[in-house]
C-alpha positions as CSV (number, residue, x, y, z in Angstrom):
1,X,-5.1,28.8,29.2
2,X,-6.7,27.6,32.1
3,X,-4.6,25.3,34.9
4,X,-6.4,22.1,34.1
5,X,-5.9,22.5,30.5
6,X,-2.1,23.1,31.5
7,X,-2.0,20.0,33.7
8,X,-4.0,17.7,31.0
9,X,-1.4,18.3,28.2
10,X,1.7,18.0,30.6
11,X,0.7,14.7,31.7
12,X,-0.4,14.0,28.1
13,X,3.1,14.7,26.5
14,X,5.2,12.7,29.4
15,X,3.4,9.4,28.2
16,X,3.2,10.6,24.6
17,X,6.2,8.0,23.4
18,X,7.1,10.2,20.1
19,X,7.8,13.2,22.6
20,X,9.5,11.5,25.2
21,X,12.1,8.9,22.6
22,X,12.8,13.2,20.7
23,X,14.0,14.0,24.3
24,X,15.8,10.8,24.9
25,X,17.7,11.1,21.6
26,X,18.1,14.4,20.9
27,X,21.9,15.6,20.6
28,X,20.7,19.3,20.9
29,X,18.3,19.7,23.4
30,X,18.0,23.4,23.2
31,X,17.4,23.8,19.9
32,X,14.8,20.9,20.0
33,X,13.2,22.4,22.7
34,X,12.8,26.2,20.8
35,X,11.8,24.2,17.6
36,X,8.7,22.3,19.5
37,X,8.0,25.8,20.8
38,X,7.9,27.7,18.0
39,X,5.9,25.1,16.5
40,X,3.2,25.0,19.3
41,X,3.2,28.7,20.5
42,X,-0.4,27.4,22.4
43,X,1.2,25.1,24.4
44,X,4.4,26.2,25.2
45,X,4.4,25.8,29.0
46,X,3.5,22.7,29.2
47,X,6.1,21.6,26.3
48,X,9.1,23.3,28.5
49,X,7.9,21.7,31.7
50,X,7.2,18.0,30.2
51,X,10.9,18.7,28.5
52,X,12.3,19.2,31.6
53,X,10.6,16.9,33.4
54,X,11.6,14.2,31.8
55,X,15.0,15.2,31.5
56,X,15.3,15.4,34.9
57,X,13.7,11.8,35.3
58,X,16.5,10.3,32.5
59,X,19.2,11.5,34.7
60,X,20.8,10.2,37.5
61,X,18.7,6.6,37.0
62,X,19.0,3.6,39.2
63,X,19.0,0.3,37.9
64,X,16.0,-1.7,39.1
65,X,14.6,-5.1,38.1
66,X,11.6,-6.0,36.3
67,X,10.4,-7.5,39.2
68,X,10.6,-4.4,41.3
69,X,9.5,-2.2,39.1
70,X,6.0,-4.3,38.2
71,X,5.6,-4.5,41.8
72,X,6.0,-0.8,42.6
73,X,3.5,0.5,39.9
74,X,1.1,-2.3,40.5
75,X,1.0,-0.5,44.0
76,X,0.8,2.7,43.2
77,X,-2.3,1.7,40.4
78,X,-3.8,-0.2,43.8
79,X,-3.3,3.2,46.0
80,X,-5.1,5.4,43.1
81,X,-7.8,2.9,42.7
82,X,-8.7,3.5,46.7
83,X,-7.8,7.5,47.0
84,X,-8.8,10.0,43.9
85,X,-5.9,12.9,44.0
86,X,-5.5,13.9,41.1
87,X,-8.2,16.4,41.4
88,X,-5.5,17.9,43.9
89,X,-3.2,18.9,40.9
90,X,-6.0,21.7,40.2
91,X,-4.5,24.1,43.5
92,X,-1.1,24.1,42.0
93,X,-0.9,27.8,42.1
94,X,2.0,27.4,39.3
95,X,2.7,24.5,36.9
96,X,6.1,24.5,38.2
97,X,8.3,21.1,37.1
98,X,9.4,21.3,41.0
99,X,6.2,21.2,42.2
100,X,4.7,18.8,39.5
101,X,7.6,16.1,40.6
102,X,6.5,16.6,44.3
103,X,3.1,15.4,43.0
104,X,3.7,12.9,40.1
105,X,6.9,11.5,40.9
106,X,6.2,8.5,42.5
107,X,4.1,7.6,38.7
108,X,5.7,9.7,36.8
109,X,9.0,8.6,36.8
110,X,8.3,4.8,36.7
111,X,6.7,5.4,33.4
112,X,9.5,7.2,32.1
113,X,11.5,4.3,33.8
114,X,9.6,1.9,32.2
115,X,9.8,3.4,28.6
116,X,13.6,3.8,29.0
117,X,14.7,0.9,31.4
118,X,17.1,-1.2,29.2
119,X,14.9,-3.6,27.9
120,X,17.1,-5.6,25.6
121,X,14.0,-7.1,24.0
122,X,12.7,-3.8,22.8
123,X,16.4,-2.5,22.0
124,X,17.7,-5.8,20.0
125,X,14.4,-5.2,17.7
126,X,14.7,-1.5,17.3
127,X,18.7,-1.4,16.6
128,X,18.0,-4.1,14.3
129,X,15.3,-3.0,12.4
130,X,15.1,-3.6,8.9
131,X,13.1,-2.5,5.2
132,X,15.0,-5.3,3.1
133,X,12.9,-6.7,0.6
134,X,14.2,-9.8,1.5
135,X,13.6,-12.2,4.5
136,X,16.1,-12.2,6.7
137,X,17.7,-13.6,10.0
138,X,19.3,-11.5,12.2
139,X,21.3,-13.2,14.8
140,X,22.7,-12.3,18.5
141,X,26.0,-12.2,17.3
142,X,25.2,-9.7,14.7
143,X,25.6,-11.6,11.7
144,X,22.4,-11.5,9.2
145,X,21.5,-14.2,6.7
146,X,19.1,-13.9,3.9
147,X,16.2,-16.3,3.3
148,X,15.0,-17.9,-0.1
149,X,11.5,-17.5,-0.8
150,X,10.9,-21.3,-0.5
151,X,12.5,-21.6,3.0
152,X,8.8,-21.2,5.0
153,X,10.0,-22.8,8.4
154,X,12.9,-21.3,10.5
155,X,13.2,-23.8,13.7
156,X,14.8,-23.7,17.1
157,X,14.0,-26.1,18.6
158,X,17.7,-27.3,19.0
159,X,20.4,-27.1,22.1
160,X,23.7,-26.1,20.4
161,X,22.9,-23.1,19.5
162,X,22.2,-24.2,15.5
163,X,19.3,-22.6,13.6
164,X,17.7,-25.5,11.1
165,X,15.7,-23.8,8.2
166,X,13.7,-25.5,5.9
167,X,12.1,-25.8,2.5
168,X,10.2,-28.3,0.4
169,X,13.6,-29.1,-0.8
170,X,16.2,-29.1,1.5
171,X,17.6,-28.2,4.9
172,X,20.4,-26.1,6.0
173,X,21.9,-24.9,9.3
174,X,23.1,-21.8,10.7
175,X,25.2,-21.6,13.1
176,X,25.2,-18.4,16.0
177,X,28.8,-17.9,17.3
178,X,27.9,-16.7,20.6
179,X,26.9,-19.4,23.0
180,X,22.9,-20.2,22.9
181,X,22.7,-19.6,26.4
182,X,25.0,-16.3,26.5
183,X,22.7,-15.3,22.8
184,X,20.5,-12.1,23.5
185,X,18.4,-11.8,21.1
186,X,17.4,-12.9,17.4
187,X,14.9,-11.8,14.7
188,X,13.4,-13.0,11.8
189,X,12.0,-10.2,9.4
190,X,9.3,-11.2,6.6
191,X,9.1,-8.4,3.5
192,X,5.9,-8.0,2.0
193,X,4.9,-10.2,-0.4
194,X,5.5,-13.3,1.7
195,X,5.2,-15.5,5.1
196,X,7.1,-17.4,7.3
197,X,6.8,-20.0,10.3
198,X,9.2,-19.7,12.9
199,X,9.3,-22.3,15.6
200,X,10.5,-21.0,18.7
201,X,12.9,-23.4,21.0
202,X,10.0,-23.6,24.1
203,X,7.8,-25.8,21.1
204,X,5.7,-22.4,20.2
205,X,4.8,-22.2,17.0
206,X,4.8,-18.9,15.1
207,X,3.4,-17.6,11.7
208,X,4.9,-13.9,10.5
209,X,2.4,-12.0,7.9
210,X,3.9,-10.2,5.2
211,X,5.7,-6.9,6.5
212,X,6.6,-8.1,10.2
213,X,9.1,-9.3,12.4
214,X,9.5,-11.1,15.2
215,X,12.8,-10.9,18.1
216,X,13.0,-13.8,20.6
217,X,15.5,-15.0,22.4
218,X,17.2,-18.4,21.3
219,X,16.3,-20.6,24.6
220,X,14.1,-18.8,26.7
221,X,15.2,-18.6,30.2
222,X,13.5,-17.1,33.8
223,X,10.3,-16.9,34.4
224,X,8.5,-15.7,31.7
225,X,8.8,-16.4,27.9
226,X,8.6,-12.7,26.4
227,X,9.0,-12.2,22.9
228,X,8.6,-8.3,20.4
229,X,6.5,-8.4,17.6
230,X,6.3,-5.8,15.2
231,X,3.4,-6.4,12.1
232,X,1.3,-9.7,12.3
233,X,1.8,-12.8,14.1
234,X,-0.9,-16.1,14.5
235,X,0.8,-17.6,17.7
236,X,0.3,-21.5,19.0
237,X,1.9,-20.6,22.1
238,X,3.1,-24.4,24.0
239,X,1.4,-24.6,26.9
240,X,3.7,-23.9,30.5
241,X,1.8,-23.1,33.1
242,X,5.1,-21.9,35.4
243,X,6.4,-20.2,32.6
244,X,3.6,-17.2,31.2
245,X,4.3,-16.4,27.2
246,X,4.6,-12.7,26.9
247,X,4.0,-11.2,22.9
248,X,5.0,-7.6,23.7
249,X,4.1,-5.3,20.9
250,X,4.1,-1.1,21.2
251,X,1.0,-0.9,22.4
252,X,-0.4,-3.9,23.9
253,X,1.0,-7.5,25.9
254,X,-0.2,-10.7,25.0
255,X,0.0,-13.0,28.2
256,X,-1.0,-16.1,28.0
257,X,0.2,-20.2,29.5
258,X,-0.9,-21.6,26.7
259,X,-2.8,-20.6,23.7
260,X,-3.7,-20.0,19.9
261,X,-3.9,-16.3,19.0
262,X,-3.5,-13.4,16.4
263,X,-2.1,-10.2,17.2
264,X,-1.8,-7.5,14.8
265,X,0.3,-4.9,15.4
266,X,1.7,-2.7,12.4
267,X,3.3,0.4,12.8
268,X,1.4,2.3,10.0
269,X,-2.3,1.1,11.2
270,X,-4.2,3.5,14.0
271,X,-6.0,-0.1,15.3
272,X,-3.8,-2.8,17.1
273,X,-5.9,-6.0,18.1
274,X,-5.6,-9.1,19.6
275,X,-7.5,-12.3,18.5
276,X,-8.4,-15.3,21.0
277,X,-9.0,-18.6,18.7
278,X,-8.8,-20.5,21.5
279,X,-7.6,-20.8,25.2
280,X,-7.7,-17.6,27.2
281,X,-5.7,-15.0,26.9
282,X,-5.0,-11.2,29.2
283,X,-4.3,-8.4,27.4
284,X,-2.8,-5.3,29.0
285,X,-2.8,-1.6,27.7
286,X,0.5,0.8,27.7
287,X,0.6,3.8,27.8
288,X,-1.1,5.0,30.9
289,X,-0.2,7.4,33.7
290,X,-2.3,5.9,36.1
291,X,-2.9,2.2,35.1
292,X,-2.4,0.1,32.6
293,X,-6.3,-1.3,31.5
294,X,-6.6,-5.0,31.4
295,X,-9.0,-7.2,29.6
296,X,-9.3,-10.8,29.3
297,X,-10.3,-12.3,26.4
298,X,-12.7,-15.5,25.6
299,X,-12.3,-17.5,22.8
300,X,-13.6,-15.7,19.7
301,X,-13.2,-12.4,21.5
302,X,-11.0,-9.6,19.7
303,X,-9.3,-6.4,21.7
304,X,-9.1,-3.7,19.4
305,X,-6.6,-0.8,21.1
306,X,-7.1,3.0,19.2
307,X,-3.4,4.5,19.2
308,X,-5.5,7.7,18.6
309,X,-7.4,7.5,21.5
310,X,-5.8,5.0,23.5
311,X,-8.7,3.0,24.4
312,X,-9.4,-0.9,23.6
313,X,-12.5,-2.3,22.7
314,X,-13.8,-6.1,22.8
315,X,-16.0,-7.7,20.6
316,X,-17.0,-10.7,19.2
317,X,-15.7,-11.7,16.3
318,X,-15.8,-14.4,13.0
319,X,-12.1,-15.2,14.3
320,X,-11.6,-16.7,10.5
321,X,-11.7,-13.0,9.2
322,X,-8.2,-12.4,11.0
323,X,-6.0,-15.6,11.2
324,X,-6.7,-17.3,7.5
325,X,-3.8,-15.2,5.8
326,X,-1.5,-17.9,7.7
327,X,-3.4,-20.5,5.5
328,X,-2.4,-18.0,2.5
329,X,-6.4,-16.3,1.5
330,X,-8.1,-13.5,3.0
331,X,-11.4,-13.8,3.8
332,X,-14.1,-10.7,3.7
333,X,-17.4,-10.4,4.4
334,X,-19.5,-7.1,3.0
335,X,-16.1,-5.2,3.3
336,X,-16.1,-2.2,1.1
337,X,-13.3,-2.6,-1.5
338,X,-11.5,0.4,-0.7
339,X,-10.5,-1.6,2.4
340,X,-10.0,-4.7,0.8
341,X,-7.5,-2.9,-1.4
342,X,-5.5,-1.5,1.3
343,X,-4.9,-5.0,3.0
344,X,-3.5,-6.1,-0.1
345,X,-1.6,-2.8,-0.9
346,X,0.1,-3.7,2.4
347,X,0.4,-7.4,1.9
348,X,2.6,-7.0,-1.3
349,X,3.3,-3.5,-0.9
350,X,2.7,-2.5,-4.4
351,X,0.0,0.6,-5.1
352,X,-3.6,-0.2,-6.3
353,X,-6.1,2.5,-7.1
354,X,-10.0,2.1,-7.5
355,X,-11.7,4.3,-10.5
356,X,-14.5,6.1,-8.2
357,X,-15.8,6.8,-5.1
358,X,-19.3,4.4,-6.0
359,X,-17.0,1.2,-6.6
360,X,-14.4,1.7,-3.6
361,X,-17.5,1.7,-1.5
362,X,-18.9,-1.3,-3.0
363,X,-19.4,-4.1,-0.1
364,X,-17.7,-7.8,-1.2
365,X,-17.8,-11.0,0.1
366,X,-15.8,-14.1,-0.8
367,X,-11.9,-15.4,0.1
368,X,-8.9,-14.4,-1.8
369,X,-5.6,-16.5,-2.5
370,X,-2.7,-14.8,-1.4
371,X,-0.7,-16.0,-4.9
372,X,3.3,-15.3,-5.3
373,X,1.4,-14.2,-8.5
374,X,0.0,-10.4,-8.1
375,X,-2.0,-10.6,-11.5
376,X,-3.9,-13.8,-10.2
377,X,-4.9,-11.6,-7.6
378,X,-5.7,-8.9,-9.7
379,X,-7.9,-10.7,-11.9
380,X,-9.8,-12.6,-8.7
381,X,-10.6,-8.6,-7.4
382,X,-11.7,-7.5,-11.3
383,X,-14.0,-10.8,-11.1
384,X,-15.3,-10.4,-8.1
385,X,-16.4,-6.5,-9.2
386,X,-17.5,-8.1,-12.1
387,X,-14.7,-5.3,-13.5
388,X,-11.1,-5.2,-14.8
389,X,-8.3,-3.8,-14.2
390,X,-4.9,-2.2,-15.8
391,X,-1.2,-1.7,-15.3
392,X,-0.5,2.1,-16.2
393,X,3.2,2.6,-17.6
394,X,4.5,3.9,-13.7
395,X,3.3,0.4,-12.5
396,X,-0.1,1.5,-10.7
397,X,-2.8,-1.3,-10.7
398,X,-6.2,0.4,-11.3
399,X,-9.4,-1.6,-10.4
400,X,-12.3,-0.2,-13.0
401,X,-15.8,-1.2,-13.4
């Protein structure tokens, strides 16, 4: 294997996230080490250095502030942009993990910083994560409370600390029993099937698509307003120009003063985007060694990042194809049904199947209703096929012609 192709798959695997959080957490790191080598015989020098090398970066780490850290790499990205050395990494006689720090430290080791630097934000939503089938809040001081189906609008927008939700019906209050401004953290997780608005206590309003969830803290404080979404969120982001909004997602940041948005970020889809509706709004890409890409967007502009290939895209965009499931319908446009299928297979989370390859490539048009009702829906995607459809005894929906 030749020395670039060595050096290429080191520094591909120590900003691969999977790899690095099976080093960060592994209780035996030996035997984790000999199981990814024995696994990938090809590439096992490059698997024991990046191992080590990030190992060695975990340990023995300084605290340092956001601040500092931002300002660092934005320097180092500045000092690459001027000088090319990377092409220097090809006369390292031996891809040694002592000579690959003396080379890559200064950028290697604030990535690893920066995937492992104790961001509460990303740590409340991880250690908090959730597959109920219910909505739920989960609250700073640990405490969780379910939510009906009828209560659509969480809101805090108070000062004591009280969460108000409301229905068509009624309103209630929950109370968090740590301080609001001692809280860390809350989230509110949507199951599939439904949606929820959550007003955040800066005036921002947010709408959670089936299948996500949303951690913010209760009152934001400092100097930006940073908040973790995981799944799909239509953001009316109030307008502070001292105080950027921040929607952080695995992949991409949302940054924005003031705005109206959609980001979509699931966990189980290869294609995270972000969706101006109006306003302007900068997207950043994680993820890199050298720099993180930036793109601004113009209204009616959509970012579309590959976690494949970790590249982002822009285009123009019919913006009403992405943020109408907030209104409750989906809107498609000579979309093949096989994809229209999966968006509803993962808005209610129950399995569909078309009979043949001829109809699942079929191109529709039209709007659907997102109905509490999955056989209305059923029967609008029959009609529209000008088909049917059945409910086999193991509770598969099967679209025929």
């Amino acid at each position: 294997m030749s020395k670039n192709k060595n050096i290429t798959d080191f520094l591909s695997l120590i900003q691969d996230e999977a790899f690095i959080n099976q080093v960060n957490k592994t209780e035996n790191p030996n035997e984790l080490l000999e199981e990814l080598v024995e696994r990938n015989a090809g590439n096992s020098d490059s698997i024991r250095y990046a191992f080590e090398f990030i190992q060695v970066n975990l340990s023995n780490r300084t605290e340092m502030g956001s601040e500092d850290f931002d300002q660092i790499l934005k320097n180092i990205q500045n000092h690459f942009k001027r000088k090319t050395y990377l092409p220097y990494l090809n006369f390292i006689p031996q891809l040694r993990i002592a000579a690959i720090i003396l080379v890559i430290i200064s950028i290697g080791s604030l990535v690893i910083y920066h995937h492992f630097a104790k961001d509460p934000l990303s740590q409340f939503a991880q250690s908090n994560a959730t597959d109920s089938n219910q909505a739920t809040i989960v609250l700073s001081d640990g405490s969780t409370r379910v939510l009906k189906n009828n209560d659509s609008f969480i809101d805090y927008n108070s000062t004591d600390g009280e969460v108000l939700i409301k229905s068509d019906y009624e309103q209630k209050k929950i109370e968090n029993k740590n301080n609001i401004k001692d809280a860390v953290f809350n989230q509110v997780v949507v199951p599939c099937g439904q949606r929820k608005k959550v007003w955040l206590s800066d005036g921002t309003l947010v709408y959670l698509n089936a299948g996500s969830s949303l951690t913010f803290p209760a009152t934001f404080y400092g100097k930006t307003r940073e908040v973790y979404l995981k799944g799909e969120g239509f953001f009316e982001v109030s307008r502070n120009e001292k105080v950027p909004f921040i929607v952080k997602t695995n992949h991409i940041d949302v940054k924005v003063i003031g705005t109206t948005f959609n980001v979509s970020a699931y966990n189980d889809e290869c294609i995270v985007s972000a969706v101006l509706v109006e306003g302007k709004v900068e997207v950043s890409q994680k993820n890199q060694i050298l720099a993180n890409d930036e793109f601004t967007l113009a209204q009616g502009q959509g970012l579309f990042y590959s976690v494949n290939s970790k590249n982002s895209v822009v285009n123009e965009v019919d913006v009403d194809d992405f943020v109408l499931w907030k209104d409750g319908l989906f809107k498609f446009h000579d979309m093949p049904l096989v994809d229209i299928v999966r968006r509803v297979q993962k808005y209610y989370s129950l399995p569909i199947q078309i009979d043949g390859e001829k109809l699942a490539n079929i191109l529709v048009s039209g709007k659907l209703v997102l109905s509490e009702d999955f056989c209305e829906v059923m029967k609008y995607l029959s009609k529209t096929i000008e088909g049917s459809y059945e409910k086999t005894h193991d509770g598969i929906y099967i679209l025929k012609q």
